[in-house]
ROSE-4610 file (N, C-alpha, C; in Angstrom, 1 decimal, always signed):
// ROSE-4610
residu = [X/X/X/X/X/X/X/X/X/X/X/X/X/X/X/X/X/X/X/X/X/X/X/X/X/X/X/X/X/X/X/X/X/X/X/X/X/X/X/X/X/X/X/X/X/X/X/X/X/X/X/X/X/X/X/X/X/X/X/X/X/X/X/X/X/X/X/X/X/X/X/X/X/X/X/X/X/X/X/X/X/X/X/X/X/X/X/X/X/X/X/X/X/X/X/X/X/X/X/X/X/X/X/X/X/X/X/X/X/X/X/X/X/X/X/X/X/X/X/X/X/X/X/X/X/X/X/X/X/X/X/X/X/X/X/X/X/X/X/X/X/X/X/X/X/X/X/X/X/X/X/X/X/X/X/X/X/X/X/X/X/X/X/X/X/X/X/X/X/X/X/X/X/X/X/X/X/X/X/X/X/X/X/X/X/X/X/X/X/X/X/X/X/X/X/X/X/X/X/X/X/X/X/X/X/X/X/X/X/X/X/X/X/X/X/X/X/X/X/X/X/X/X/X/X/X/X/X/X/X/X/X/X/X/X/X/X/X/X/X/X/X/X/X/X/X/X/X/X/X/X/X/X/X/X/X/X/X/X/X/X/X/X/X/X/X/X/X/X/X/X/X/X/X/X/X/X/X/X/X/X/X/X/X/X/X/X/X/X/X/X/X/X/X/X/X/X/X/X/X/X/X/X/X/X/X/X/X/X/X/X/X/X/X/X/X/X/X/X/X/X/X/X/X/X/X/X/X/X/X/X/X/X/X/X/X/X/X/X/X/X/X/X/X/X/X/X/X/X/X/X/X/X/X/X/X/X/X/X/X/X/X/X/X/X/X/X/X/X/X/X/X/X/X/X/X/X/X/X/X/X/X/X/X/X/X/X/X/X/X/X/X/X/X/X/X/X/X/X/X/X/X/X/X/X/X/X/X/X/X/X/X/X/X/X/X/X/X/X/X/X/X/X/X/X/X/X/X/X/X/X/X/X/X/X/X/X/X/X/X/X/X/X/X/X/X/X/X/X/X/X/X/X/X/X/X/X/X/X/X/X/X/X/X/X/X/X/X/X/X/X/X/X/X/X/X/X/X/X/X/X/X/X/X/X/X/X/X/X/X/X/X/X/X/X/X/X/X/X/X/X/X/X/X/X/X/X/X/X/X/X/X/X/X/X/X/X/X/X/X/X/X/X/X/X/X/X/X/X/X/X/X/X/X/X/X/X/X/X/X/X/X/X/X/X/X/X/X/X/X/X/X/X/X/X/X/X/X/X/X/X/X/X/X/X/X/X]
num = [1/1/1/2/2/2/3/3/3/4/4/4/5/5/5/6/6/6/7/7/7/8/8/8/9/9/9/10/10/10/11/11/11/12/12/12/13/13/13/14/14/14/15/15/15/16/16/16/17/17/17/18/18/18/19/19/19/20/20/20/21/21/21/22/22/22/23/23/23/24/24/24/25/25/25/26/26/26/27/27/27/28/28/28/29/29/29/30/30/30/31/31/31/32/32/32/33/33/33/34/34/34/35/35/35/36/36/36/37/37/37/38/38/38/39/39/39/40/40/40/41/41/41/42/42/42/43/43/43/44/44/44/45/45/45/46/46/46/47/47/47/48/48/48/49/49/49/50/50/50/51/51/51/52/52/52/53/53/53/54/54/54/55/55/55/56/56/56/57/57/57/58/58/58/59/59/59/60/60/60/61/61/61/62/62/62/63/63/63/64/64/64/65/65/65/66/66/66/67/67/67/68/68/68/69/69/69/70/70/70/71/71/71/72/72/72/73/73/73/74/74/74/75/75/75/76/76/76/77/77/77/78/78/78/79/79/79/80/80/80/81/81/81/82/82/82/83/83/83/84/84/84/85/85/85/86/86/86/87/87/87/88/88/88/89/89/89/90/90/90/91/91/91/92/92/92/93/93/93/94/94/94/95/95/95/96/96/96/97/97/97/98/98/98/99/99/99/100/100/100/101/101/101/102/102/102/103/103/103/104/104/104/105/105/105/106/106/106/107/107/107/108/108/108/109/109/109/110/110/110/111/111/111/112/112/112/113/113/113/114/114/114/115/115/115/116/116/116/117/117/117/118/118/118/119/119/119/120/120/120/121/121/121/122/122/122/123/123/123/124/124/124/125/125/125/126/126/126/127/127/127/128/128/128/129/129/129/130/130/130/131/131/131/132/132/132/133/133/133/134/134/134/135/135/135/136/136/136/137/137/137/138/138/138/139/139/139/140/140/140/141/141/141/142/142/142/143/143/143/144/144/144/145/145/145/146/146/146/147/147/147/148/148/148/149/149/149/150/150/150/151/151/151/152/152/152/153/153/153/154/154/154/155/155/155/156/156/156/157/157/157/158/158/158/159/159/159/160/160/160/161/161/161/162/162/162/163/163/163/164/164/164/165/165/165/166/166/166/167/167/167/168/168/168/169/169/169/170/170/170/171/171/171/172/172/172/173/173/173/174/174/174/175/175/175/176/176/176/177/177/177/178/178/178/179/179/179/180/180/180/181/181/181/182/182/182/183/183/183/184/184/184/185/185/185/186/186/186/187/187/187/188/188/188/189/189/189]
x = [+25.3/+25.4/+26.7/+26.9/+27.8/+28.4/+29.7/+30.1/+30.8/+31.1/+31.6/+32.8/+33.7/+34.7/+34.7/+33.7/+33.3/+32.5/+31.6/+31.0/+31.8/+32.8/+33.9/+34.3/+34.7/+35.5/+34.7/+33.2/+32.3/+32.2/+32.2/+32.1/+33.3/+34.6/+35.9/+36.1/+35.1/+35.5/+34.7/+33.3/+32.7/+33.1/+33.9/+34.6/+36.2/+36.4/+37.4/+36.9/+36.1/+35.7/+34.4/+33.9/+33.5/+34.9/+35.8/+36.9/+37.4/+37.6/+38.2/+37.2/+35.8/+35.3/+35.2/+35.5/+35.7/+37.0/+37.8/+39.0/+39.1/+38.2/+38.0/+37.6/+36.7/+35.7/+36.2/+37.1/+38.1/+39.3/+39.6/+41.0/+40.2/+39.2/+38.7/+38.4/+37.4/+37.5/+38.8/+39.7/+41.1/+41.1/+41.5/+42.1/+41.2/+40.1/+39.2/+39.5/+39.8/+40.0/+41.0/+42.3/+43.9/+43.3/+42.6/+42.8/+42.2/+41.2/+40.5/+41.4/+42.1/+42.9/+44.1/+44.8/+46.0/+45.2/+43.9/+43.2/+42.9/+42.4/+42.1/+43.1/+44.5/+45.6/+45.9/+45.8/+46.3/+46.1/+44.6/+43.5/+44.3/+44.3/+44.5/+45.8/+46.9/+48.1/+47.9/+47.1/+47.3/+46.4/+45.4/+45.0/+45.7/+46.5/+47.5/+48.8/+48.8/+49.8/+49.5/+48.5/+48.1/+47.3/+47.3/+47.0/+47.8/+49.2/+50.3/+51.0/+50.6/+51.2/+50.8/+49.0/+48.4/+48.5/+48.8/+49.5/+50.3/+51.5/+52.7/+52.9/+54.0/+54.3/+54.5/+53.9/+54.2/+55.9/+56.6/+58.4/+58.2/+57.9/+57.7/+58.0/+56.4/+55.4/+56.6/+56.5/+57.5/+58.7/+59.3/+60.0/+60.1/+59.1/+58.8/+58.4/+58.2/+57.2/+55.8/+55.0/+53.7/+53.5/+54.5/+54.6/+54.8/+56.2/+56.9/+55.8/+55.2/+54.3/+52.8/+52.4/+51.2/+52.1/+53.4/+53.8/+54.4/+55.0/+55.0/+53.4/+52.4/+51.0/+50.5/+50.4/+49.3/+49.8/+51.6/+52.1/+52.7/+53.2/+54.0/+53.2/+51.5/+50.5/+50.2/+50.2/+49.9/+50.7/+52.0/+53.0/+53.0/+53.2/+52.8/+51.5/+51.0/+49.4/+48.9/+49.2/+48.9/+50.0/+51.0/+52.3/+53.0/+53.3/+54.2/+53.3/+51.9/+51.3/+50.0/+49.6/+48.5/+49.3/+50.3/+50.5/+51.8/+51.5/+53.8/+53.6/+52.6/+52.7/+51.9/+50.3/+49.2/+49.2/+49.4/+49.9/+50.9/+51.8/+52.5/+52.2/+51.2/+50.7/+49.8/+49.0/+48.0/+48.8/+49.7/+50.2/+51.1/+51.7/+52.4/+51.2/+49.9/+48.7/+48.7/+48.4/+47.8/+48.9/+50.0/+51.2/+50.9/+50.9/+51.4/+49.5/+48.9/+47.2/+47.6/+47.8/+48.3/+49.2/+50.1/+51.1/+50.5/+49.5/+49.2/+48.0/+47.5/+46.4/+47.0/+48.5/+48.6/+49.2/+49.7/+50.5/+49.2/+47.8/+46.8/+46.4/+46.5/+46.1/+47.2/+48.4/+49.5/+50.9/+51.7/+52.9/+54.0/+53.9/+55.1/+54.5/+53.4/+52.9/+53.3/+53.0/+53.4/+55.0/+55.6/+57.3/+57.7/+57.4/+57.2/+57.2/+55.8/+55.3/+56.0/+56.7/+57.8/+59.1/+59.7/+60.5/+60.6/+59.6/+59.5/+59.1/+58.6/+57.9/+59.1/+60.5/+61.9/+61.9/+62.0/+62.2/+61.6/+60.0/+59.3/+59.3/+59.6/+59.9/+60.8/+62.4/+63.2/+63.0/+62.3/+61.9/+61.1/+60.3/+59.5/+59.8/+60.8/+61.5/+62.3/+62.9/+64.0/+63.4/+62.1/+60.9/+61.1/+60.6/+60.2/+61.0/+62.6/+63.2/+63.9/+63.4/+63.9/+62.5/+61.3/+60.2/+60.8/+61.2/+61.4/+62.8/+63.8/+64.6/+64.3/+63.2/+62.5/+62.1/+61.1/+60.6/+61.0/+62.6/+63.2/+63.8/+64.5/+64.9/+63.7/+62.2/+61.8/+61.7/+61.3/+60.9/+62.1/+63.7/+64.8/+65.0/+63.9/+63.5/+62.6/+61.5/+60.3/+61.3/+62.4/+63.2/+64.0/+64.5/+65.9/+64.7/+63.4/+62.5/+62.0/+61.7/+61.3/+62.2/+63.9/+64.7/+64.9/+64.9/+64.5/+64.0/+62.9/+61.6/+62.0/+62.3/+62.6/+63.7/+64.6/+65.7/+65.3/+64.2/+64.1/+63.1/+62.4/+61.4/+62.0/+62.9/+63.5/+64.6/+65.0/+65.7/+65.5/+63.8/+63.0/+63.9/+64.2/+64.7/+65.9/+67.0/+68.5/+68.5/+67.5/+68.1/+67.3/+66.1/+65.5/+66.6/+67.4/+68.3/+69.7/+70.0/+71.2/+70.5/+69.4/+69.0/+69.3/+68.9/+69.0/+68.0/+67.0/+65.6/+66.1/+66.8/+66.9/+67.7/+68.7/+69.3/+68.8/+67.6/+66.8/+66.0/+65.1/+64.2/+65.1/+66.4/+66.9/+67.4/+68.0/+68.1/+67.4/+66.0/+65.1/+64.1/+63.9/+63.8/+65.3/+66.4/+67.5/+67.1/+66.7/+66.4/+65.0/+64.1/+63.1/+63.3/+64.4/+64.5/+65.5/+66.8/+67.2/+66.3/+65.2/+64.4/+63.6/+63.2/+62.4/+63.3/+64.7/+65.6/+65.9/+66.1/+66.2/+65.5/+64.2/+62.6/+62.5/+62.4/+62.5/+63.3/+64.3/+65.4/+65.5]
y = [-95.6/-95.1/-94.3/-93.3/-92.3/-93.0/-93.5/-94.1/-92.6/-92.7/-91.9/-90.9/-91.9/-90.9/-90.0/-90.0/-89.8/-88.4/-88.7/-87.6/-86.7/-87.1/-86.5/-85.6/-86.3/-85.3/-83.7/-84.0/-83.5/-82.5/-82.7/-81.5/-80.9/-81.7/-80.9/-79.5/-80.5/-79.9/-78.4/-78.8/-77.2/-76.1/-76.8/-76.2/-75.1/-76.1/-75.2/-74.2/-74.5/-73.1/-72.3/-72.0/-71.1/-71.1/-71.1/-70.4/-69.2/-70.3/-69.5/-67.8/-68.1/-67.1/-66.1/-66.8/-65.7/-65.1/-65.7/-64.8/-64.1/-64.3/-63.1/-62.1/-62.0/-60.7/-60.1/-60.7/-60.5/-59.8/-59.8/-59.6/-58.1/-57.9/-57.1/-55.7/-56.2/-55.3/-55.2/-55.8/-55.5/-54.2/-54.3/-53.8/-52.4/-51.9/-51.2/-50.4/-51.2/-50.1/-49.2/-49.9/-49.8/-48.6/-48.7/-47.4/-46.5/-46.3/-45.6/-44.8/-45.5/-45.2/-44.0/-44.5/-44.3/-42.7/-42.9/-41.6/-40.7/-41.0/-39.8/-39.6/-40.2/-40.0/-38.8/-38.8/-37.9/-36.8/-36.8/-35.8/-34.9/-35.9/-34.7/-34.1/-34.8/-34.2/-32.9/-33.0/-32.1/-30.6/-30.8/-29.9/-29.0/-29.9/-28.9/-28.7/-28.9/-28.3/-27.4/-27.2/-26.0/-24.9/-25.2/-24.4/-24.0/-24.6/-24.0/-23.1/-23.2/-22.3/-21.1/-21.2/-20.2/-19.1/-20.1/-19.4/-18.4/-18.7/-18.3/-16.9/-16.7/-15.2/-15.1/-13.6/-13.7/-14.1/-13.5/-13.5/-14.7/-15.9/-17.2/-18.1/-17.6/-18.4/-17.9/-16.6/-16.3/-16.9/-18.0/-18.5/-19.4/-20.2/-21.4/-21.3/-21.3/-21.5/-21.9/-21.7/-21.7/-23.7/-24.2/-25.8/-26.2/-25.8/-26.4/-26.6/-25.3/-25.6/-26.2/-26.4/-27.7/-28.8/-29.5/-30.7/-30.9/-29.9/-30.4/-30.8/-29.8/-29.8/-31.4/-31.5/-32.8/-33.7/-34.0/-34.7/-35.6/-34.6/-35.2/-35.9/-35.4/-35.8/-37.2/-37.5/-38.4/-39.4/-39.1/-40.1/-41.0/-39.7/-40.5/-41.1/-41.0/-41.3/-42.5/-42.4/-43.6/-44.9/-44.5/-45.3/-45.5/-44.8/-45.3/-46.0/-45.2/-46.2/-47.0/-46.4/-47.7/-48.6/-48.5/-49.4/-50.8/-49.4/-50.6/-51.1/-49.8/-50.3/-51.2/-50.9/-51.5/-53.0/-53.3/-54.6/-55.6/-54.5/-55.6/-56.0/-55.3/-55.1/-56.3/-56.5/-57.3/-58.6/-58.7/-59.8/-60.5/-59.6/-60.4/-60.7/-60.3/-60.5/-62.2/-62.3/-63.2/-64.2/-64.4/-65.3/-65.5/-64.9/-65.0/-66.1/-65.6/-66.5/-68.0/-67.9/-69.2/-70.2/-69.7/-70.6/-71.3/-70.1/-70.2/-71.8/-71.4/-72.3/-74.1/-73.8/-75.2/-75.8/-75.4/-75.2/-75.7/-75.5/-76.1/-77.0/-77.4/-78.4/-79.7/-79.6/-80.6/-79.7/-80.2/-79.3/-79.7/-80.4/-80.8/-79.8/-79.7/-78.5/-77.4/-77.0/-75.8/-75.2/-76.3/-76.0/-76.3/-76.8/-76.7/-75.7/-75.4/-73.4/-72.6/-72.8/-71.9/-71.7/-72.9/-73.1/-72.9/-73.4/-72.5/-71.1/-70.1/-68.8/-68.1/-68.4/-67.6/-67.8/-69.2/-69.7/-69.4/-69.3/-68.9/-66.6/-66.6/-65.0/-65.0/-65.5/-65.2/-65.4/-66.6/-66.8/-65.4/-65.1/-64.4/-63.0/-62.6/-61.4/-61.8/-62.4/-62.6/-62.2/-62.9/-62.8/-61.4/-60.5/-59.1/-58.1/-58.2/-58.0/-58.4/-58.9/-59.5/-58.3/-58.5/-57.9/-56.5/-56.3/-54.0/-54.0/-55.2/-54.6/-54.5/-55.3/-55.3/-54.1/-53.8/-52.7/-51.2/-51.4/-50.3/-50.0/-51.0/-51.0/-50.6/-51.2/-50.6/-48.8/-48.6/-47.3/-46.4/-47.0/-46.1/-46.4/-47.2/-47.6/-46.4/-46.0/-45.3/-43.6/-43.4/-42.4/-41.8/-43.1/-43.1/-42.8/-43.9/-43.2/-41.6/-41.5/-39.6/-39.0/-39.1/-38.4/-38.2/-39.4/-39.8/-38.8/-39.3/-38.1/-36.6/-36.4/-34.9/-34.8/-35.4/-34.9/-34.6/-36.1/-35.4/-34.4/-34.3/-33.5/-31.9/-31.9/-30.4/-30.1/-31.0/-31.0/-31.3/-31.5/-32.2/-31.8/-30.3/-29.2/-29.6/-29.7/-30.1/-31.5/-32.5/-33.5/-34.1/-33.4/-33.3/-32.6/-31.6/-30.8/-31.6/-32.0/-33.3/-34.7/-34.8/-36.0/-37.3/-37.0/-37.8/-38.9/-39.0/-39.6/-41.2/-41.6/-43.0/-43.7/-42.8/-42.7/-43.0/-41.8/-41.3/-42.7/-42.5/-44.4/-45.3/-46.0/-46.7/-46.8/-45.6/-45.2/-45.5/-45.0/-45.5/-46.6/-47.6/-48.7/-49.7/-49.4/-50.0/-50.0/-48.5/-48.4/-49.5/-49.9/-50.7/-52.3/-52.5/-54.1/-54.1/-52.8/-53.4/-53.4/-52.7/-52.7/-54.4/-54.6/-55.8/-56.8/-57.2/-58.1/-58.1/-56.8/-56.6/-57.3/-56.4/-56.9/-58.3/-59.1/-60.3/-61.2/-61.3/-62.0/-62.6]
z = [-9.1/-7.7/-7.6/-6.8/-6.3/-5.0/-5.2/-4.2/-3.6/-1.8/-0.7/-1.7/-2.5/-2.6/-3.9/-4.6/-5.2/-4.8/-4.0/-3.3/-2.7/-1.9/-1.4/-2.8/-3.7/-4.8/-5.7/-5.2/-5.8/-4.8/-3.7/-2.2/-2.6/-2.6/-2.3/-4.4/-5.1/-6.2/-6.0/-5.4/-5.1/-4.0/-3.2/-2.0/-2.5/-3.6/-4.1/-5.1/-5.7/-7.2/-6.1/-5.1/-3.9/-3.6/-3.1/-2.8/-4.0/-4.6/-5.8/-6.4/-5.8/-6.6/-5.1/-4.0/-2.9/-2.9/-2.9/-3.4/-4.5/-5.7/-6.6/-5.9/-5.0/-4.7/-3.5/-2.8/-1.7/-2.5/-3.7/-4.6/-4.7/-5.5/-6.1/-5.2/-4.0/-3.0/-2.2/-2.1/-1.7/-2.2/-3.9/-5.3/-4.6/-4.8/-4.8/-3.4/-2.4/-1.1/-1.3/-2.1/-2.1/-2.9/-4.2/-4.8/-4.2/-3.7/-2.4/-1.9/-1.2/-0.2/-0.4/-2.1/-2.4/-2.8/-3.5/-4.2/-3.1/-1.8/-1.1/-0.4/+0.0/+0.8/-0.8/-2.3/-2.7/-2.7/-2.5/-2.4/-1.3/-0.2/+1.0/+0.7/+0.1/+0.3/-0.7/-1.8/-2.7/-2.1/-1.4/-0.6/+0.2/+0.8/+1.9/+1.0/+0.6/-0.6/-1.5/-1.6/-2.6/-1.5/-0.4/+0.8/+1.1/+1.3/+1.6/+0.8/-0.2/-1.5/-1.5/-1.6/-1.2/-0.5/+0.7/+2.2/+2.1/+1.2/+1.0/+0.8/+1.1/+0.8/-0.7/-1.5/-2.7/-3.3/-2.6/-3.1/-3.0/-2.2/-2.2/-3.8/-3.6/-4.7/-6.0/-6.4/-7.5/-7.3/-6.6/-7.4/-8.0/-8.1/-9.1/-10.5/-11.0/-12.4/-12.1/-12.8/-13.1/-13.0/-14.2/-13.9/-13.5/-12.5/-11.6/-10.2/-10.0/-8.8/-8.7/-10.3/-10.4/-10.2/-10.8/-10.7/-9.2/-8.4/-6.9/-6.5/-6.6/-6.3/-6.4/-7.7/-8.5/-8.6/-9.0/-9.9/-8.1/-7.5/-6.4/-5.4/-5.3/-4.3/-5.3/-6.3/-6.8/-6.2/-7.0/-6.7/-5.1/-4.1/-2.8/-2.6/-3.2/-2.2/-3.3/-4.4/-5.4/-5.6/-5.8/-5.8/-4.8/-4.0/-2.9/-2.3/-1.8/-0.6/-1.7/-2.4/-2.9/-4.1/-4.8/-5.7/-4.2/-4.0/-2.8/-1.6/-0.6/+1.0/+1.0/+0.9/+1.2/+0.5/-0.7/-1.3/-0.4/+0.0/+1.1/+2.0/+3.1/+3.7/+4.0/+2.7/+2.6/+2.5/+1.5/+1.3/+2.4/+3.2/+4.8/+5.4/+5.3/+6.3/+5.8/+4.3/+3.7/+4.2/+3.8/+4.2/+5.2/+6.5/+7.5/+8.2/+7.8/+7.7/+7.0/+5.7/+5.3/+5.6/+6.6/+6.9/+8.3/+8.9/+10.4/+9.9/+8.9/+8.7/+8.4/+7.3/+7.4/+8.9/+9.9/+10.5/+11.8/+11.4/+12.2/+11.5/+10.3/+10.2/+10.4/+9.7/+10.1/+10.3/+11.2/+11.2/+10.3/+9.7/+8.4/+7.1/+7.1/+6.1/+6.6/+7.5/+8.4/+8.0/+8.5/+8.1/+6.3/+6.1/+4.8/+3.8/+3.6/+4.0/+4.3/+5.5/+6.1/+5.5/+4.8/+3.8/+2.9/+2.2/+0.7/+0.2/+1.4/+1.3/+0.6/+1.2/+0.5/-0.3/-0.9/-2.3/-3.2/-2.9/-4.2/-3.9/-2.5/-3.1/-4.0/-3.9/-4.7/-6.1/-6.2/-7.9/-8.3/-7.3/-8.0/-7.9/-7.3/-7.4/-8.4/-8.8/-9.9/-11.8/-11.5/-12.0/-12.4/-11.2/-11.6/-11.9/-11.6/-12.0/-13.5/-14.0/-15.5/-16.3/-15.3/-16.3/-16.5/-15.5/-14.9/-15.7/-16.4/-17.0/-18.3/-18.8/-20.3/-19.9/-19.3/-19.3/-19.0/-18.6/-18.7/-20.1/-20.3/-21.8/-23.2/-23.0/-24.0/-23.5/-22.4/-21.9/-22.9/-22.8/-23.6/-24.9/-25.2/-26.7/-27.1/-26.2/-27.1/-26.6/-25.7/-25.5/-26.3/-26.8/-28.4/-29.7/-29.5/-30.8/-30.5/-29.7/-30.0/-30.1/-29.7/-29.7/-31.7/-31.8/-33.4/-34.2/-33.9/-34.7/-34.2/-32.9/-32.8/-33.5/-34.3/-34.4/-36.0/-36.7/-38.1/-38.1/-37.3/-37.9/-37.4/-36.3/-36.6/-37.9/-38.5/-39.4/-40.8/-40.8/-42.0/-43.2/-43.3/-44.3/-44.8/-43.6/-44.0/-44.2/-44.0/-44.2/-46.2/-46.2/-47.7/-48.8/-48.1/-49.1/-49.6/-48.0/-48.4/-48.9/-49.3/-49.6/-48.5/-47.7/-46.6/-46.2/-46.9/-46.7/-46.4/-47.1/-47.0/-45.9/-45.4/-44.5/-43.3/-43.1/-42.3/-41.4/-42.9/-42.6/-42.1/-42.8/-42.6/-41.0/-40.5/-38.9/-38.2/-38.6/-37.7/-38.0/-38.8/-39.0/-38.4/-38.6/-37.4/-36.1/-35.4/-34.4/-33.4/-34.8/-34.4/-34.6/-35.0/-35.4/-33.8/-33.8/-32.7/-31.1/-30.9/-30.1/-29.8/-31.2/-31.4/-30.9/-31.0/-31.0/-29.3/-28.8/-27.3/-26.5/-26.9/-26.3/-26.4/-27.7/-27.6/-27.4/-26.8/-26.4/-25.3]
């Protein structure tokens, strides 16, 4: 026999994995608007921006370069419309919505949860900024890792010639095999 609390644990266990897969598809379609959103806010900006160019008077237009005025065009519409507002605003956006629902909700059910909630929201931001900050400095660091390696390779492979004549090969390797142990040692520390 299935005694009550038992039953109870079997309702509450299917009550939580339906949650759990509604917040996947609520995550997902979130995810899915945001890029939406961030994509056709780029769209438009890059339209009037290349309308504007158009526009322009020739002495204008001739002062840019040919690349300079695709990377304002494409490169700059992206940045706003993808990153600023779909990777930064709307994320936050959502996420003060969600907090601000979660706290309301324990806060109906008991008020010591409620304040609670309220209390630790700082706490676990700061952890979790502290967090991402530790990630964005690894990830700055390798970024001047794969920086220092092309600077690398650009430097032998413009020099393939003088550095084969001075016999430099072992050097060479050795430099940049240094360069990748001290990356590995950074990164993983």
């Amino acid at each position: 026999k299935i005694t009550d609390d038992k039953k109870w644990l079997v309702a509450l266990t299917i009550a939580l994995a339906f949650l759990v897969v509604c917040l996947l598809v609520f995550s997902a379609l979130k995810d899915s608007r945001i890029r939406k959103f961030g994509n056709k806010l780029s769209i438009d900006i890059e339209n009037k921006t290349y309308s504007s160019v158009i526009n322009s008077e020739i002495g204008e237009i001739e002062k840019y370069s040919k690349e300079d005025l695709r990377n304002r065009i494409i490169m700059n519409s992206k940045t706003i419309g993808i990153d600023y507002y779909g990777k930064h605003l709307l994320p936050l956006i959502y996420s003060l919505v969600g907090a601000i629902v979660m706290v309301a909700i324990c806060f109906y059910f008991d008020v010591k949860s409620g304040l609670v909630s309220l209390v630790c929201a700082p706490v676990l931001y700061f952890i979790v900024a502290s967090i991402d900050k530790i990630i964005n400095k690894k990830n700055a660091d390798q970024n001047d890792y794969l920086n220092k390696l092309d600077e690398s390779f650009d430097y032998t492979y413009d020099n393939i010639k003088n550095i084969k004549i001075r016999n430099g090969l072992k050097k060479e390797a050795d430099d940049f095999s240094d360069l990748s142990e001290e990356n590995f040692k950074n990164y993983n520390s």
